[in-house]
Backbone as JSON, one array per atom type, in Angstrom:
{
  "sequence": "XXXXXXXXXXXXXXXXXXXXXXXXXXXXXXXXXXXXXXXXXXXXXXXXXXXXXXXXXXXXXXXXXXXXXXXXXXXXXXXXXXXXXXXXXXXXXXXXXXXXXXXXXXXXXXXXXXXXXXXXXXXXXXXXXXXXXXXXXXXXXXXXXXXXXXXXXXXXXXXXXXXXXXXXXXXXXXXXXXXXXXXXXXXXXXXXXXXXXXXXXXXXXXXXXXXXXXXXXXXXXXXXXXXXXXXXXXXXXXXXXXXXXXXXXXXXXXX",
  "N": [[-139.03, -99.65, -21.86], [-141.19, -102.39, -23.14], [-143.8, -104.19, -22.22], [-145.73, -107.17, -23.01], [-148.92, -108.59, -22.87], [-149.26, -111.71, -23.75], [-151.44, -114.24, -25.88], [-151.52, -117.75, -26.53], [-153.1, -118.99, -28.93], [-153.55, -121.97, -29.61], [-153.4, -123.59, -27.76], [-152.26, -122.74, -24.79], [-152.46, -119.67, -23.47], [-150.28, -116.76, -23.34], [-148.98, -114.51, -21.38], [-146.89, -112.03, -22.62], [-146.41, -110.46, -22.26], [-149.52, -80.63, -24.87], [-150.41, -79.59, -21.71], [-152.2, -78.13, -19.38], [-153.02, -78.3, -16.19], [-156.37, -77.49, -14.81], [-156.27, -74.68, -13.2], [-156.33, -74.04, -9.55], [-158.42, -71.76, -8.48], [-157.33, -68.1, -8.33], [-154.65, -69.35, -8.06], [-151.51, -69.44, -9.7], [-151.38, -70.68, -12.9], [-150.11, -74.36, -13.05], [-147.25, -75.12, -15.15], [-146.84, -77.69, -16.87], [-144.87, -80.56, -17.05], [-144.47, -82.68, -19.5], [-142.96, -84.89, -20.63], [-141.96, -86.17, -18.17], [-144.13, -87.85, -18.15], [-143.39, -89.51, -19.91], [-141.1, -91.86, -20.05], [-139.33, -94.7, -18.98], [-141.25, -97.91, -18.92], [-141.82, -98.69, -15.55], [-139.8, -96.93, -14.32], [-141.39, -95.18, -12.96], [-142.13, -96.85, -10.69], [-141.88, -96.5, -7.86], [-142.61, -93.95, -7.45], [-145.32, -94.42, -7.86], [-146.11, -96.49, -5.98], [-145.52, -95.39, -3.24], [-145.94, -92.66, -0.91], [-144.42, -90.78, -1.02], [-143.49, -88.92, -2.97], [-145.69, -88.21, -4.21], [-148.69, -87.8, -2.84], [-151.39, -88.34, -4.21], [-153.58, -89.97, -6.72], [-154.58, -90.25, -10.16], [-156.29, -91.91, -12.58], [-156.16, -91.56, -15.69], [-158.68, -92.28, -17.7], [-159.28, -93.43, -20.61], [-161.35, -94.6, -23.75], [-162.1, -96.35, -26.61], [-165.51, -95.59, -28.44], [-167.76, -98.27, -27.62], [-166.02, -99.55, -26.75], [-165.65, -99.98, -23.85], [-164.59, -100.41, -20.73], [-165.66, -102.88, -17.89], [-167.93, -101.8, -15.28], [-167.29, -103.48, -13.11], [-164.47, -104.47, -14.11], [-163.2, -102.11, -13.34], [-163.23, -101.5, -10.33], [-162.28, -103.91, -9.6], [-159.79, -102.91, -10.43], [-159.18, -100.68, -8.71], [-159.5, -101.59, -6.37], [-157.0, -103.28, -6.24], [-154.98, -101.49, -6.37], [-155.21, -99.95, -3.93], [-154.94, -101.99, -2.47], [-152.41, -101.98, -2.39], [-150.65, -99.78, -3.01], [-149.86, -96.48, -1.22], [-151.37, -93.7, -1.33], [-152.83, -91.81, 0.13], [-154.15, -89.45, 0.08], [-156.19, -90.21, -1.87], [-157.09, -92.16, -4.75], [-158.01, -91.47, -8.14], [-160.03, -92.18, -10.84], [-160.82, -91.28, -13.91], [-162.71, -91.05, -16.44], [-163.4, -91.23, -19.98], [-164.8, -91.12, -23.3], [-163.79, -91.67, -26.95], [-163.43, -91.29, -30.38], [-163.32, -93.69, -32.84], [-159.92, -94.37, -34.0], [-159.73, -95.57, -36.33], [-158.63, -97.66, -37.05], [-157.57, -100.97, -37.65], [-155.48, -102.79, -37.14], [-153.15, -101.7, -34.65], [-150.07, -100.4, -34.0], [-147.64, -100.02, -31.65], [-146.33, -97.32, -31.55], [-148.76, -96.24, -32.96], [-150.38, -96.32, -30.98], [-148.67, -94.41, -28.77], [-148.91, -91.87, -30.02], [-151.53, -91.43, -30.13], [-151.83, -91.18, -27.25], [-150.27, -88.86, -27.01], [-151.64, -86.91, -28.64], [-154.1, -87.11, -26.88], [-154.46, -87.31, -24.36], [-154.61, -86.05, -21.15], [-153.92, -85.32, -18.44], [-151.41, -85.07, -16.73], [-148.49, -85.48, -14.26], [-148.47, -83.74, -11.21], [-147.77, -81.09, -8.63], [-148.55, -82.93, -6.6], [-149.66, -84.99, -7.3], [-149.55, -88.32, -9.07], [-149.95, -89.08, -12.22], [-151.67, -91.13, -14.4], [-152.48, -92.82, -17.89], [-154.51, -94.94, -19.2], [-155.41, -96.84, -21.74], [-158.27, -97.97, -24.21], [-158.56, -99.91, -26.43], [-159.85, -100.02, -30.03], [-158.75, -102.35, -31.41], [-156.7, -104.21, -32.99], [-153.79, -105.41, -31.66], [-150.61, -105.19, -33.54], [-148.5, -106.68, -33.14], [-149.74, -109.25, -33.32], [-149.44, -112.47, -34.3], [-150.04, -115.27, -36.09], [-150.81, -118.15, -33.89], [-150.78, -116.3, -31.74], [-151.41, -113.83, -29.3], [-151.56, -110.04, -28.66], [-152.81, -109.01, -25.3], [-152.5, -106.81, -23.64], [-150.5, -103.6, -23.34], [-147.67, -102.47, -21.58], [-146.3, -99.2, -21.6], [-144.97, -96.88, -21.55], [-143.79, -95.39, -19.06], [-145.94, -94.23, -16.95], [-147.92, -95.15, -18.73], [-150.47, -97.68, -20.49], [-151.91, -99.49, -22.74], [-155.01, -101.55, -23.09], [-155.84, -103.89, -25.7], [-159.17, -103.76, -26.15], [-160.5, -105.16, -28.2], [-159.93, -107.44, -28.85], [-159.76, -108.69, -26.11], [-162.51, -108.55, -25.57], [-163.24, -110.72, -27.81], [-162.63, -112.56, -26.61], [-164.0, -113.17, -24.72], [-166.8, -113.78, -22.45], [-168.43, -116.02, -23.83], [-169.58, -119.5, -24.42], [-167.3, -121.59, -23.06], [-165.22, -119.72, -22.6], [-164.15, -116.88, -20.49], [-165.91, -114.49, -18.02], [-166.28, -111.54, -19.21], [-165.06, -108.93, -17.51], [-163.69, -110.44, -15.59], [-161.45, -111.5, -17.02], [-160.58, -109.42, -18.27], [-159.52, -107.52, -15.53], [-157.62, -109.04, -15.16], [-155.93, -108.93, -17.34], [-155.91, -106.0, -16.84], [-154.65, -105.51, -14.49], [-152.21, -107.23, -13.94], [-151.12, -105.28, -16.28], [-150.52, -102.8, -15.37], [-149.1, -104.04, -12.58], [-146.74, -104.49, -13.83], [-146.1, -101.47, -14.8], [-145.75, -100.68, -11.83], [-143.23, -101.94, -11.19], [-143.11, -104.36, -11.49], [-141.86, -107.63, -12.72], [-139.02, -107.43, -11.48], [-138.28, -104.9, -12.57], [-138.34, -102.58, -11.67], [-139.28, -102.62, -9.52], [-136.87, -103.5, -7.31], [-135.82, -106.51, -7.09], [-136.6, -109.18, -4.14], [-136.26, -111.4, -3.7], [-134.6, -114.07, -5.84], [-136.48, -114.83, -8.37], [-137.43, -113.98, -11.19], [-138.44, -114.85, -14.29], [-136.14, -116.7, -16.19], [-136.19, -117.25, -18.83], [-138.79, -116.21, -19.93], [-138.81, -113.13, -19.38], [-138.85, -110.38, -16.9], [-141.06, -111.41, -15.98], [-142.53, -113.33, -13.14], [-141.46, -116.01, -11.99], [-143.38, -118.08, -10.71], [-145.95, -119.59, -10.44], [-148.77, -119.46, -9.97], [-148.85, -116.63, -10.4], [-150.04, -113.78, -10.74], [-148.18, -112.27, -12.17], [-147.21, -114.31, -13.32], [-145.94, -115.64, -16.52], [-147.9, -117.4, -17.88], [-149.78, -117.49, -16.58], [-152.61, -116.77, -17.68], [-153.72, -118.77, -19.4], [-155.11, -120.47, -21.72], [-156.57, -123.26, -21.0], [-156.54, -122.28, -18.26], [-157.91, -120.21, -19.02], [-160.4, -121.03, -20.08], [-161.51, -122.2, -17.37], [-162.09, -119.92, -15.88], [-162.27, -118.3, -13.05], [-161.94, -116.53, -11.48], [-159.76, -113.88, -10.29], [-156.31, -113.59, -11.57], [-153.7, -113.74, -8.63], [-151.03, -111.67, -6.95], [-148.23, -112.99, -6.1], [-146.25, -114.2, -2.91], [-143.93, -113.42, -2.74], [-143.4, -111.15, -5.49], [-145.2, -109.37, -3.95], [-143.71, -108.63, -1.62], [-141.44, -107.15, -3.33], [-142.57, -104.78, -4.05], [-143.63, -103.74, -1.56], [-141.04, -103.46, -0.43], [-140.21, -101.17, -1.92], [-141.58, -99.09, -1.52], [-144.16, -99.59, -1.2], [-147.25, -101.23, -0.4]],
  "CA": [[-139.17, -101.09, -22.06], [-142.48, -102.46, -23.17], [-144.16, -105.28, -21.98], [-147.22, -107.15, -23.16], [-149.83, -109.86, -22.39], [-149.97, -112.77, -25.38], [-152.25, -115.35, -25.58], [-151.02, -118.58, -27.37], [-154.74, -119.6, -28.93], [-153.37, -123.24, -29.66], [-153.47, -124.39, -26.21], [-151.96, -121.78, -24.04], [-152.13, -118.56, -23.61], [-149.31, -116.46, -22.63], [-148.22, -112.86, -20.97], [-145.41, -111.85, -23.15], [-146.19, -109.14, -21.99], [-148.14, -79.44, -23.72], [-151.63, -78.89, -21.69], [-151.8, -77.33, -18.32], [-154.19, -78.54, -14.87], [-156.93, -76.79, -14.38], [-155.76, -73.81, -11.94], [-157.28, -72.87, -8.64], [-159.08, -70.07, -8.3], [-156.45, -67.44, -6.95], [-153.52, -69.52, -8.14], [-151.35, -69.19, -11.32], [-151.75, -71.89, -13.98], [-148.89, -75.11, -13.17], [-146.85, -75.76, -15.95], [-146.58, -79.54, -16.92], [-143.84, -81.25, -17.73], [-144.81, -83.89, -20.25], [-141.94, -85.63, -20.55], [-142.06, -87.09, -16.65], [-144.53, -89.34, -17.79], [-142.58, -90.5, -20.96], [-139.79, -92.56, -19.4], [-139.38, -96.43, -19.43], [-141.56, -98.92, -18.07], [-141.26, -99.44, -14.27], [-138.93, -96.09, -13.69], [-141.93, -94.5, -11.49], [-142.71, -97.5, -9.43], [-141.23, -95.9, -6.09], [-143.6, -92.81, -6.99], [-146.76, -95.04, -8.07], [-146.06, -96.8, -4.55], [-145.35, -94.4, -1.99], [-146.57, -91.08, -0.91], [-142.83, -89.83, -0.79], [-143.11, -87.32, -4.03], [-146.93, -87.95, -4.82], [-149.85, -88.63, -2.22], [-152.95, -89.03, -4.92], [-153.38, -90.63, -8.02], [-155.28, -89.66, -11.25], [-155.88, -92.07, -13.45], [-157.07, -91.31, -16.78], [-159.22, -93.9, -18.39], [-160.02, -93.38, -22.38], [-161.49, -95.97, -24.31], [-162.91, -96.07, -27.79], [-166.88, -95.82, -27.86], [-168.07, -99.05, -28.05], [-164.84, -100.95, -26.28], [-165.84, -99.28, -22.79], [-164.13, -102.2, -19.6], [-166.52, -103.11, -17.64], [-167.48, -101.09, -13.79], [-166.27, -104.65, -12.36], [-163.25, -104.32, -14.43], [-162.59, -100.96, -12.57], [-163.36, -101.26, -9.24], [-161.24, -104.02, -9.18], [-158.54, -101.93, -10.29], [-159.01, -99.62, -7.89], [-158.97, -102.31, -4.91], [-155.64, -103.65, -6.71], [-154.11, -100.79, -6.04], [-155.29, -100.03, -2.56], [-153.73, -102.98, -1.66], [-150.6, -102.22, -2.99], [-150.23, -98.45, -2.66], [-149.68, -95.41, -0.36], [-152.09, -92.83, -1.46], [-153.4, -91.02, 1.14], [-155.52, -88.52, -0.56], [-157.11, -91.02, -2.75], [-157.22, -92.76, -6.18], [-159.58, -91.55, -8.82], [-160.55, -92.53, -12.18], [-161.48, -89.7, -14.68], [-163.01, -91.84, -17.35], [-164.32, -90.8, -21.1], [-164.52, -92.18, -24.67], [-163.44, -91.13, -27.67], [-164.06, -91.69, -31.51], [-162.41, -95.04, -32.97], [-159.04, -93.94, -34.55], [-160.18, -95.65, -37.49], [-157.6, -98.58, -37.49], [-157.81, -102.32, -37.24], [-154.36, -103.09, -36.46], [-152.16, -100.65, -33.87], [-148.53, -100.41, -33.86], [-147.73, -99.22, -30.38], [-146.01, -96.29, -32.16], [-149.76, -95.41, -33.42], [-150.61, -95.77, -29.61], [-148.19, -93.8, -28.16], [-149.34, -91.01, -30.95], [-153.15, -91.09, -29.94], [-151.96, -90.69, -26.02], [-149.6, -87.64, -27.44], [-152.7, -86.02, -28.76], [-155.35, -86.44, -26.58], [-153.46, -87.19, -22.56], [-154.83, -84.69, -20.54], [-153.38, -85.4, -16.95], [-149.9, -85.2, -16.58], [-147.92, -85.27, -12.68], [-148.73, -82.14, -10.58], [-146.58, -81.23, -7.35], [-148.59, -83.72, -5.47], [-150.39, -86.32, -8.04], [-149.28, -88.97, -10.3], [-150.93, -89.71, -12.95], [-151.94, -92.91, -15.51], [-152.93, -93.09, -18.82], [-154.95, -96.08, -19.74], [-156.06, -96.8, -23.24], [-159.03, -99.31, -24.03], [-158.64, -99.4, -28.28], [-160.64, -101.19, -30.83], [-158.62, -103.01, -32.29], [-155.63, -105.71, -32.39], [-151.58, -105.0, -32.12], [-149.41, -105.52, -34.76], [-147.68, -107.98, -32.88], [-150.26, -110.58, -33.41], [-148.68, -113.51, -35.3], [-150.59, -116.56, -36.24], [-151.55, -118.01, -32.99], [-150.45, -115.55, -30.56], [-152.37, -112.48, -29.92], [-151.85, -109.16, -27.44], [-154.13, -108.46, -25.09], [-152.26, -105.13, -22.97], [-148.73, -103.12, -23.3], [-147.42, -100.77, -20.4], [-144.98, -98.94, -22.65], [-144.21, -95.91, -20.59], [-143.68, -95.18, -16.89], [-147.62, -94.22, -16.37], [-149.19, -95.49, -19.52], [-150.42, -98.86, -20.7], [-152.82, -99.82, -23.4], [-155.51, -103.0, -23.27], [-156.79, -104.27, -26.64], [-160.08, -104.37, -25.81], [-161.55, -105.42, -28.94], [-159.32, -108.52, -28.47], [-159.74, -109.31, -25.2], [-163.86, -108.99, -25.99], [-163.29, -111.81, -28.72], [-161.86, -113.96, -26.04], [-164.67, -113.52, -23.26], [-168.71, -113.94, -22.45], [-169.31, -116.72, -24.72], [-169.22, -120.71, -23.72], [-165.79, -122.06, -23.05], [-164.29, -118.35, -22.33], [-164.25, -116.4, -19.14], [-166.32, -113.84, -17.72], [-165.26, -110.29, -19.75], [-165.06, -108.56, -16.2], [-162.62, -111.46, -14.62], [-160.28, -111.68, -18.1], [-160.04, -107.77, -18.46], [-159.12, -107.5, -14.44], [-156.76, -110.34, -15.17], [-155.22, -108.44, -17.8], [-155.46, -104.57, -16.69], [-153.55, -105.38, -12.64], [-150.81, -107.72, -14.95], [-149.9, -104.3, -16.74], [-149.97, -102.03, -13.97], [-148.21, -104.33, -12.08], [-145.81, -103.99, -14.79], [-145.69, -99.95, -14.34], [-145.32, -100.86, -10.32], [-141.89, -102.17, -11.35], [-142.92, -106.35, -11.98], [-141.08, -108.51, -12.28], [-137.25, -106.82, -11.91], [-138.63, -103.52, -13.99], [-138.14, -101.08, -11.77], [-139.23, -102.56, -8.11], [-136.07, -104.31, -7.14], [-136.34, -108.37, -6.33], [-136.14, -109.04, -2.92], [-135.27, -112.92, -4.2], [-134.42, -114.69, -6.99], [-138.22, -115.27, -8.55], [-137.78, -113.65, -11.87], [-138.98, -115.7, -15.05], [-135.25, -115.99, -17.3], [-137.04, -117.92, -19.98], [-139.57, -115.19, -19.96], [-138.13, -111.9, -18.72], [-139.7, -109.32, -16.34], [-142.75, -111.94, -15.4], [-142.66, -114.15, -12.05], [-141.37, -117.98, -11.78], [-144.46, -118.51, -9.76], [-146.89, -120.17, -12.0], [-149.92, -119.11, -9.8], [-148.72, -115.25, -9.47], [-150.53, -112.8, -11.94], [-147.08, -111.7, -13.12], [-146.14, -115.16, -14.22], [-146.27, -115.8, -18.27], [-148.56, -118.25, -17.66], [-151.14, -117.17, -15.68], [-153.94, -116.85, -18.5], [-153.56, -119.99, -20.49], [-156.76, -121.38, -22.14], [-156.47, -123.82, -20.28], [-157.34, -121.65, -17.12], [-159.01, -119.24, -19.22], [-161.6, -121.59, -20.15], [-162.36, -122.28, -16.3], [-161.16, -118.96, -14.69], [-163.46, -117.55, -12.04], [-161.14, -115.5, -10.5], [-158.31, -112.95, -11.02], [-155.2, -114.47, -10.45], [-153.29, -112.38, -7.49], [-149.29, -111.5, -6.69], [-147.83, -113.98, -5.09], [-145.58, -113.14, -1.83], [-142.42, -112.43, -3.93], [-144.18, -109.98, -5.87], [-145.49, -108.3, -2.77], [-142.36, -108.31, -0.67], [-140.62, -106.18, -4.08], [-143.28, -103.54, -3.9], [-143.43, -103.24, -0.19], [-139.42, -103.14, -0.03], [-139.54, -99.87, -3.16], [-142.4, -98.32, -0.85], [-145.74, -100.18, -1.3], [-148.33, -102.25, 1.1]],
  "C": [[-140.64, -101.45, -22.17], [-142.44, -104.42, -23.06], [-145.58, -105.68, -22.25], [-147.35, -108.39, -22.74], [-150.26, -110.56, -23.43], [-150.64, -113.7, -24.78], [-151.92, -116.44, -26.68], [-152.98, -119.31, -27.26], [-154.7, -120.83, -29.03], [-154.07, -123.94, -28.22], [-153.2, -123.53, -24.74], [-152.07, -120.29, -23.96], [-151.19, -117.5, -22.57], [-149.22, -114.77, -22.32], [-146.64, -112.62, -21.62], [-144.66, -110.9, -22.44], [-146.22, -108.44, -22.64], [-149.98, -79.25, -23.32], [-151.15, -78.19, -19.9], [-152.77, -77.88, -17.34], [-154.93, -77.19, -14.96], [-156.58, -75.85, -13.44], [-156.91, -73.97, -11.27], [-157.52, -72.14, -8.63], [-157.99, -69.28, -7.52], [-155.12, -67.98, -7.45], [-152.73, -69.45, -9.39], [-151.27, -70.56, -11.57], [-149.9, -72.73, -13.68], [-148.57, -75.43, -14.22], [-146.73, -77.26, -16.34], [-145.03, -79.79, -17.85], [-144.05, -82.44, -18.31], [-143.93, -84.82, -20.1], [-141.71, -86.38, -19.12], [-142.78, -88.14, -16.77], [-144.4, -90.06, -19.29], [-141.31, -90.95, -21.05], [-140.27, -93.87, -19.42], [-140.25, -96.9, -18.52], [-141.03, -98.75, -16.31], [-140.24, -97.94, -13.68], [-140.28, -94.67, -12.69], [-141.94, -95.09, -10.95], [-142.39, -96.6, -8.31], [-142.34, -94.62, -6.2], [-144.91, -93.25, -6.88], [-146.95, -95.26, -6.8], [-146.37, -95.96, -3.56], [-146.47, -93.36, -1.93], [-145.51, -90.19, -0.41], [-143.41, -88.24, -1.33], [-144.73, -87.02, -4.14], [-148.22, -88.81, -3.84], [-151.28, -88.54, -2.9], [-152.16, -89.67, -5.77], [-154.57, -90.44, -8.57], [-155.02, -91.2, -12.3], [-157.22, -92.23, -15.28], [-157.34, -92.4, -18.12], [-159.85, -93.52, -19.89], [-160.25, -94.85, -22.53], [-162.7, -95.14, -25.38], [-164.53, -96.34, -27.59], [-166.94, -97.39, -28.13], [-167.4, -100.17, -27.07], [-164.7, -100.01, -24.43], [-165.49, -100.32, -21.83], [-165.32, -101.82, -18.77], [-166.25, -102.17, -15.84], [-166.41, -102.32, -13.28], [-164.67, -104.85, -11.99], [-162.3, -102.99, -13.05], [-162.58, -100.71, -11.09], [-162.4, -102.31, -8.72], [-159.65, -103.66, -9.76], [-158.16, -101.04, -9.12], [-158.86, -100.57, -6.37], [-157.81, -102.65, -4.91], [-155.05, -103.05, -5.69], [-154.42, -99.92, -4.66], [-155.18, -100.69, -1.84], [-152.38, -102.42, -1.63], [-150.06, -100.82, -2.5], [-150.36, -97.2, -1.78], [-149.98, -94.12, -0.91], [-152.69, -92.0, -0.61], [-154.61, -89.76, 0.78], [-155.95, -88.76, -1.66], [-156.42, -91.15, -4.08], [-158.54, -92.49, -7.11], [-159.37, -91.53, -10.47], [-161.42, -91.55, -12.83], [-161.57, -90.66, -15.78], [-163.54, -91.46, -18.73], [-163.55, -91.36, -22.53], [-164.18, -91.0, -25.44], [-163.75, -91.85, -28.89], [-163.46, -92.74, -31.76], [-161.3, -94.05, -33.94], [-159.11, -94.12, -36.22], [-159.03, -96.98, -38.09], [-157.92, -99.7, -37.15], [-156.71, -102.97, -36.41], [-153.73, -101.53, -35.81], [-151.06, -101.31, -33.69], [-148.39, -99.54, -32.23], [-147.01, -97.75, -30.45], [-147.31, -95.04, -32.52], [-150.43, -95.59, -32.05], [-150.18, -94.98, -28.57], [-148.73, -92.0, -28.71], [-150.74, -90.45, -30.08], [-152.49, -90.48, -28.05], [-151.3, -89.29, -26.34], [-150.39, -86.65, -27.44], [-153.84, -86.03, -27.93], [-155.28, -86.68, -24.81], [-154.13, -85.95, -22.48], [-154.3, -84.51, -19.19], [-152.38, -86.0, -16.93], [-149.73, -84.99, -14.61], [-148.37, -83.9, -12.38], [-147.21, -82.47, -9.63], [-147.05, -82.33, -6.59], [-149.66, -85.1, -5.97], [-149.53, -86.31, -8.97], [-150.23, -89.23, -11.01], [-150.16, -90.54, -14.17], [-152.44, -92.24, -16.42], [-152.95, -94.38, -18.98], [-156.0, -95.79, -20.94], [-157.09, -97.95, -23.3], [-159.46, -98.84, -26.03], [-159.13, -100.72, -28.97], [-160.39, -101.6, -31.71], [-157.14, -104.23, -32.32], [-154.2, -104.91, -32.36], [-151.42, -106.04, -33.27], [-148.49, -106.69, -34.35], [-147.91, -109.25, -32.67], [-149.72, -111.48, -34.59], [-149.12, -114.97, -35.01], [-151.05, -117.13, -35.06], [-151.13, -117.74, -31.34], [-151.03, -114.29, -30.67], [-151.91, -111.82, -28.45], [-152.78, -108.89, -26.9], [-153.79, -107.3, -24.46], [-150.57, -104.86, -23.32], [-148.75, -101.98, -22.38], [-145.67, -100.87, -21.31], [-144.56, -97.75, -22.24], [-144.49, -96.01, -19.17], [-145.38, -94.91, -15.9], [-148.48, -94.54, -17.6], [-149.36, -97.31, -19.68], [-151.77, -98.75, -21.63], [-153.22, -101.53, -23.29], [-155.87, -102.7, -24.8], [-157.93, -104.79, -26.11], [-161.22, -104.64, -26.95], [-160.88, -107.12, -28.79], [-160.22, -109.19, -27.01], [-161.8, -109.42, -25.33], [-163.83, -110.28, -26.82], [-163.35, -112.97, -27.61], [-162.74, -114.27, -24.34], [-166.26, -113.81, -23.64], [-168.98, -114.69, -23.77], [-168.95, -118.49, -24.23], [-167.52, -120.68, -24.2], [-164.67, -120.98, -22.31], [-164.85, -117.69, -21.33], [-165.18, -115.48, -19.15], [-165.33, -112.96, -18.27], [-164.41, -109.21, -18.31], [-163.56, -109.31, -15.79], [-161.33, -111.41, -15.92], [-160.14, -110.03, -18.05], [-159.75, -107.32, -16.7], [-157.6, -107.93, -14.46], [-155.44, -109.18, -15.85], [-154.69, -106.21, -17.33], [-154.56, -104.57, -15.25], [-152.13, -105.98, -13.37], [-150.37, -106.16, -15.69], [-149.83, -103.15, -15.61], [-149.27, -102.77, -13.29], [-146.82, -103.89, -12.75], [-144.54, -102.48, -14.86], [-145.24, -99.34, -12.63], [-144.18, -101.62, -10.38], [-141.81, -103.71, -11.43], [-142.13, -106.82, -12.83], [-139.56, -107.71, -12.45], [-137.35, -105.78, -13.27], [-138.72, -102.47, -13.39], [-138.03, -101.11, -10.02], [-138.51, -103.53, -7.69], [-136.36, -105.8, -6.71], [-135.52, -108.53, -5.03], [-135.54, -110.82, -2.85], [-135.88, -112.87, -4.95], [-136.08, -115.24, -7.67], [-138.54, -114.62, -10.21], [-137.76, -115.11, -13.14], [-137.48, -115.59, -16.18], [-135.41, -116.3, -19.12], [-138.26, -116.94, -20.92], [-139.62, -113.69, -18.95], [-138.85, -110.84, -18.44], [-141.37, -109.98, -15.84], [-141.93, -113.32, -14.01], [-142.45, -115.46, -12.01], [-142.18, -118.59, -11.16], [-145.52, -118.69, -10.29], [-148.35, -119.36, -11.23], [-149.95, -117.75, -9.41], [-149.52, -114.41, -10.64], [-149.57, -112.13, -12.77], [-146.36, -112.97, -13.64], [-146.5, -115.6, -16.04], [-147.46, -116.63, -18.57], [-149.86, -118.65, -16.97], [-152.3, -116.6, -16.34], [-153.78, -117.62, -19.56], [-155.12, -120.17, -21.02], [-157.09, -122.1, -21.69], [-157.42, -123.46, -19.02], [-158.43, -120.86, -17.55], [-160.46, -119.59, -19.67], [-162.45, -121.96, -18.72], [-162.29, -121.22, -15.3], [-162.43, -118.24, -14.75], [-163.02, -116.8, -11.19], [-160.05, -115.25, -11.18], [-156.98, -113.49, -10.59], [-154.22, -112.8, -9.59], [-151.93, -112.38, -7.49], [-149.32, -112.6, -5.79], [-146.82, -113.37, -4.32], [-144.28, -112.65, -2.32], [-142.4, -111.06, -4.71], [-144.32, -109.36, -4.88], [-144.65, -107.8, -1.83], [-141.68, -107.1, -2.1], [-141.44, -104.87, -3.83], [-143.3, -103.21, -2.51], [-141.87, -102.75, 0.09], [-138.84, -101.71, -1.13], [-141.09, -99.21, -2.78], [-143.82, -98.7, -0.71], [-146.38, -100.86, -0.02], [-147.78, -103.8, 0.62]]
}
């Protein structure tokens, strides 16, 4: 199931929404099973969460030269999810660029492709791992004035447009790039942490039926609505889960 983050430019903008690990010295080379982390939306949460099956996390950060998120961006990623999750032998970010694909528009078909070929960290016995994309250039599913800014389209991946979401920051009227790319990279991980009724069961009634898999809670970071122009012209902060949100992830293993 894929979910992305639109922005209605009118007035609103909306959340639509084979390699091998390095061996140890001494040990034989783990096979990978690719396919574990190409399953739907939201069907790891309980492993992202916990430290049942997997106490680290890996997550591997590409981005085209040029469309690099900002440290800000990343560190608060990484507090995000040390709120939220049960890691115990840490969270780390393996970060590096790559050439531009050479496209203006992406089909998430021609994003699933690029992670195909160049993913390097798949699950072990005792890490999960992410793929995050940061690509330079727009989705295909922009239509007149609605535009994507992220898609979590498998179980550990998610791509930002970050040539997009650059258009739409650091200049008067528009947010800090830092605070809008935060905004948007915890909204799709949440996503892959099972938001809204995608994977981390609802502990009440709070899902959006108007807008499906995002939060009825206008001020929650998973609700459709929570980067309007509106806000995004005065937004100085990331918007956060609200306690509905946080009760589902705590009740499918989380903080």
């Amino acid at each position: 199931m894929r979910r992305r983050i639109c922005i209605l430019l009118i007035i609103t903008t909306f959340i639509s929404a084979c390699s091998k690990d390095n061996a140890i010295e001494g040990e034989q080379p783990q096979s990978i099973n690719k396919i574990l982390n190409r399953q739907s939306t939201g069907s790891s949460a309980h492993d992202l969460l916990s430290d049942d099956n997997f106490t680290s996390m890996v997550i591997e950060l590409v981005y085209v030269e040029g469309f690099e998120p900002t440290q800000s961006a990343i560190d608060n990623l990484l507090s995000f999810l040390d709120n939220r999750t049960f890691k115990p032998n840490g969270i780390t970010i393996e970060k590096r660029s790559i050439p531009s694909p050479g496209k203006n528009i992406y089909t998430i078909e021609d994003v699933a492709d690029i992670e195909r070929d160049l993913r390097e960290k798949f699950n072990t016995s005792n890490q999960i791992a992410v793929w995050a994309l940061f690509i330079d250039g727009k989705s295909d599913k922009d239509v007149d004035n609605k535009v994507v800014l992220g898609t979590a389209y498998w179980n550990t991946s998610f791509v930002i447009y970050e040539d997009t979401v650059q258009s739409l920051s650091n200049s008067p009227f528009k947010p800090n790039r830092s605070t809008l790319e935060s905004s948007v990279i915890n909204h799709e991980f949440g996503h892959i942490l099972g938001l809204t009724n995608l994977g981390s069961p609802m502990q009440s009634e709070h899902e959006d039926l108007e807008h499906p898999k995002h939060c009825n809670v206008e001020s929650c970071l998973m609700h459709w609505t929570s980067e309007s122009v509106t806000l995004i012209s005065t937004m100085n902060s990331i918007p956060q889960l609200d306690a509905q949100c946080i009760a589902d992830l705590r009740a499918n293993g989380g903080k």
